[in-house]
N, C-alpha and C positions, 0 to 999 in steps of 0.2 A: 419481947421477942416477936410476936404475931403483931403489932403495933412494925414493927421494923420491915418484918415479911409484908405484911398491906402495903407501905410504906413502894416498896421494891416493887411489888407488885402492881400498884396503883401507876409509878416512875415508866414499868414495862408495858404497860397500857397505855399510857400517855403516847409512848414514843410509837407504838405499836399503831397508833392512831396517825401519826403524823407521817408514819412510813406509807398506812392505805389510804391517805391524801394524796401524796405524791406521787402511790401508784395511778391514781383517777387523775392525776392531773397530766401523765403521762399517757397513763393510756387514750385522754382524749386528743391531749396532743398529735398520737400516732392516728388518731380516727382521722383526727383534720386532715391532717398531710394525707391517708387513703385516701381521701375525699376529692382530695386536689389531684393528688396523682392519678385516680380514676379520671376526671376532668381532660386534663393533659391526654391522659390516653387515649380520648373519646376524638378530643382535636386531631391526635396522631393517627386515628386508623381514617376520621374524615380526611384530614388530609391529602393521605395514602389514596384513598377510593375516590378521591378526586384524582390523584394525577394517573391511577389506573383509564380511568375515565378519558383524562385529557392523551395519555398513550393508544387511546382505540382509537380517540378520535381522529388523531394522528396520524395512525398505521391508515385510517381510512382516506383522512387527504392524501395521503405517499398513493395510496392507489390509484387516487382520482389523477393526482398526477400524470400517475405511470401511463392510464391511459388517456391523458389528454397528450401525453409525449407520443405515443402508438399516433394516435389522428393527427399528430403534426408531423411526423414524418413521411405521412401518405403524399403531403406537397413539401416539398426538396425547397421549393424557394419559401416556403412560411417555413419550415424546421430552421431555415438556413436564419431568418429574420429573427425567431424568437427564441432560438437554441439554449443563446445565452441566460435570457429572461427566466426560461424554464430550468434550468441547471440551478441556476442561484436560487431558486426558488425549492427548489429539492434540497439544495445546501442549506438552506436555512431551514425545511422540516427536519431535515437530520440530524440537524443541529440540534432542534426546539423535542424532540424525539430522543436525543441521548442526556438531555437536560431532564425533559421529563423521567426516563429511565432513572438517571442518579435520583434526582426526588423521589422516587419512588425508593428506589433501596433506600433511601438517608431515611426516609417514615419507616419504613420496614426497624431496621437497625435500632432510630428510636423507639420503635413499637416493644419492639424484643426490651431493651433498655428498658423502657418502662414497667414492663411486664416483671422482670429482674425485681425491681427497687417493690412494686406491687407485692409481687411473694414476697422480700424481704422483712416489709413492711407487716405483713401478716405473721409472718412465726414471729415479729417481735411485738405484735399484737398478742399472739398466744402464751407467747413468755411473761409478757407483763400477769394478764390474765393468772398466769399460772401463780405469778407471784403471792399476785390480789388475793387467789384463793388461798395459798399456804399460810399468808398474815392472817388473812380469817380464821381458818382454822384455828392458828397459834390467840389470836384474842377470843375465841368462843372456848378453847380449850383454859386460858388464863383465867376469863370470866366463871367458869366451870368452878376451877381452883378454889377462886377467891367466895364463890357462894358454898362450897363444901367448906370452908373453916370455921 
């Protein structure tokens, strides 16, 4: 009968072991993909801080603009000659300005996104964790068992 109980008890170890393998190879698994996803996120806030960057730079052409249009229409026949030149040119910062805008939120929205899958990512880092430690327990408590017989 204690031959049968070892027996049972040796089978619950066995499997006990290959459950906190799985847990380690899971939970490194989850480390990786952090690793990456931290990665990712590091791209997505440069990203972001770039087209912040590229949005001042922007707002400060539109200004140089604004008053290179003020000093051309001091002369009525240069306003008249280059109006056109200077409009299109404004058209196309406002352009490259509401473009840079949406990049900007599209990084932001990714950022946040990342941020999401990041925590995610960690309470199922802790859960695994958690697991890890309940099989421990349950094998340091069986091995317990098995040297009290």
């Amino acid at each position: 009968m204690e031959d049968d109980r070892v027996a049972i008890l040796e089978a619950q170890l066995a499997q006990a072991k290959l459950i906190a393998e799985e847990s380690d190879k899971k939970y490194e698994e989850v480390a990786r993909k952090l690793v990456m996803m931290e990665q990712d996120l590091e791209r997505a806030e440069e990203r972001a801080d770039q087209s912040d960057c590229k949005i001042v730079e922007l707002e400060e052409e539109l200004r140089v603009v604004g008053n290179n249009l003020k000093s051309l229409e001091v002369s009525e026949e240069k306003a008249m000659a280059t109006r056109d030149h200077v409009e299109d040119k404004i058209h196309g910062l406002s352009q490259k300005l509401s473009q840079a805008e949406a990049r900007a939120e599209f990084a932001e929205r990714s950022v946040q996104k990342l941020q999401k899958e990041v925590d995610r990512l960690e309470d199922d880092l802790v859960a695994e964790r958690e697991k890890s430690k309940l099989l421990q327990e349950e094998m340091e408590a069986t091995l317990h068992d098995i040297q009290n017989m």
